[in-house]
C-alpha positions in Angstrom: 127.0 86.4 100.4 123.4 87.1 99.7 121.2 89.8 101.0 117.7 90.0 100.6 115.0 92.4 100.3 112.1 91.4 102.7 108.0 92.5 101.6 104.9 92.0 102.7 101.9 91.8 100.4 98.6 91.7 101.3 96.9 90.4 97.4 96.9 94.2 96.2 100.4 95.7 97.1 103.9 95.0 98.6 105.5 96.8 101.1 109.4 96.3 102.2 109.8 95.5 105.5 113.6 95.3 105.8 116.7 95.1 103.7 119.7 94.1 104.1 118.7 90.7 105.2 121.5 88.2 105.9 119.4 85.6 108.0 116.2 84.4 108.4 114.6 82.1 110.9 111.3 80.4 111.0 109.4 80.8 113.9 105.9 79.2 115.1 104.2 82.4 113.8 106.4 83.9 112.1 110.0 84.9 110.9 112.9 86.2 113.1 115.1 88.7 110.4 118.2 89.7 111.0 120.6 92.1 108.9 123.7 92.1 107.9 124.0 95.1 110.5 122.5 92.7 113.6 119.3 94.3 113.3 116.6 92.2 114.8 112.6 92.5 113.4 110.1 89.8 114.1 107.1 89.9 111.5 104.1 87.6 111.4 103.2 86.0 108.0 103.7 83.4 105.8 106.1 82.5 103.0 104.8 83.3 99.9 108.0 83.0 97.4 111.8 83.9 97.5 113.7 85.0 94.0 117.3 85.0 94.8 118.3 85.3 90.9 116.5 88.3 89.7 115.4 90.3 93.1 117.2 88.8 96.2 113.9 89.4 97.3 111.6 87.3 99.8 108.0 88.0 99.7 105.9 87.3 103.1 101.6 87.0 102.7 100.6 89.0 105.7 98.4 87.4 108.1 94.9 88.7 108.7 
């Protein structure tokens, strides 16, 4: 199974937004997370990268 680390960054930092992360659904604005304790958390943004090998971490750019 692979869980993920979610983050914003904005260009200068990066935030975490969630952990845990089992699932992760594209939305027209945005993404629909869900952990792997059914927690629900819609964020706006846009992919920026994913590193399942080193991290398990998926980075979001924020929108502005």
């Amino acid at each position: 199974m692979c869980i993920a680390t979610i983050y914003f960054d904005d260009g200068r930092h990066r935030d975490k937004v969630m952990s845990d992360v089992v699932q992760i659904e594209a939305e027209r604005d945005g993404f629909l997370l869900v952990t792997l304790f059914g927690e629900e958390k819609f964020i706006k943004g846009k992919l920026k990268s994913v590193d399942f090998l080193k991290e398990h971490s998926v980075i979001i750019q924020k929108k502005s």
